[in-house]
Every structure is written in structure tokens, then in C-alpha cells.
N, C-alpha and C positions, 0 to 999 in steps of 0.2 A: 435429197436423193443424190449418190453419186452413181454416175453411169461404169458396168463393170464389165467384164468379160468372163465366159465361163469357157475355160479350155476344154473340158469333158463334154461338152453338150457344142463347146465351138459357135457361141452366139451372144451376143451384148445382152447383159443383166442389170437389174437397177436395185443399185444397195441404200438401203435405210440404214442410214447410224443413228442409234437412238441416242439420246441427251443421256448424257451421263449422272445429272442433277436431278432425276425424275424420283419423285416421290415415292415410299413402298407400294400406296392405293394405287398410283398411278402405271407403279412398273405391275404390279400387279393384272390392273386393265388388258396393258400391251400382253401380256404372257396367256390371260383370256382370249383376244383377238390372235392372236398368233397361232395359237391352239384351234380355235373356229374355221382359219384360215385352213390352214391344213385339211380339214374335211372336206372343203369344197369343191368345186367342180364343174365349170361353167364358161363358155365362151366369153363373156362380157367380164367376167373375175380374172385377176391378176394372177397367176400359178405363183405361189410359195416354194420357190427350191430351197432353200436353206434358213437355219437361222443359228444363231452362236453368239461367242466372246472374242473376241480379236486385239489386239494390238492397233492402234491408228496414229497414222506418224501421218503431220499435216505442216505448215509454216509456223504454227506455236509450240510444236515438240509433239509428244510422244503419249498415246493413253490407250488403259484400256477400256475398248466397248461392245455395247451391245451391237447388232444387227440379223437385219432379215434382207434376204435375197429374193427378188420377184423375177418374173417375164417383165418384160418389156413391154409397154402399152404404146402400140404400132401407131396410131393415129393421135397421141396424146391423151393429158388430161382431161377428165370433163370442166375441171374450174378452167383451165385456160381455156377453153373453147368458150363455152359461159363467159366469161373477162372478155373477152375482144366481140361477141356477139351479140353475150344482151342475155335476159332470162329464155327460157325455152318455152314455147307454144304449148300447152299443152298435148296436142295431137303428137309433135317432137317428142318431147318427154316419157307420154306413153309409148312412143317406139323404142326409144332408149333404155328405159325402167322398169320394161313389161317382168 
């Protein structure tokens, strides 16, 4: 995930560069989940602004690729919260997962 900026909307966004190495079954999946995304609608779900093909210039040159553009998840991931805490109680869990 690189951290991004949306000028139209004026608020920090987080881009997914997808692996450019990704199998057809596997790009396939992502263009399933992308599309599911889009439907959804929900406090606790990540809002999907965009998704495309781009140009990505990094310290090894120059490619193109895929990505998707999200909201910003204000309080973090749940794996890093998990990672530094521990598994969740289940009573947690149910609040989170409901």
C-alpha cells in the first residue's frame, strides 16, 4: 500500500499497486473482488474510489500497472492491531465482525 492524495475529494488515499506478475486465475480473482467492492457499503468496509492502469516510476524505473484506490483506514489495520495484541477475545471479535 502506498499512501496517496486525492485533490478532488482533498483527503489522503491508500493505493494498491497490484504485482504485475499475477497469474490470469489470479488477476481474474482481483477484478471479482474489485467489482464486489464496488457494491458495498458499510462503515467498517474500505470505500473503493477508483481503480485503473497507470504508469509507476519507482528507484528501479519505470512500469505499467494495475491499481485501486481506497479510503483510508483511520485507526488502522486489523492484522497490525492483532500483531502487537494478540488474537481477539471472542466478545472483541463479535464487536468488530458483527
Amino acid at each position: 500500500m502506498k499512501l496517496g492524495w486525492d485533490p478532488e475529494n482533498n483527503c489522503k488515499v491508500a493505493i494498491k499497486i497490484l504485482k504485475s506478475d499475477l497469474s490470469d486465475k489470479t488477476r481474474e480473482l482481483v477484478k471479482e473482488e474489485v467489482a464486489t467492492m464496488q457494491k458495498l457499503s458499510h462503515p467498517n468496509i474500505l470505500e473503493q474510489i477508483e481503480t485503473g492502469r497507470a504508469m509507476y516510476k519507482n528507484s528501479k524505473g519505470e512500469r505499467e500497472v494495475d491499481y485501486v484506490v481506497l479510503s483510508i483506514a483511520g485507526n488502522g489495520e486489523v492484522f497490525d492491531f492483532i500483531a502487537n495484541s494478540g488474537p481477539f477475545k471472542e466478545s472483541v471479535a463479535r464487536y468488530y465482525f458483527k
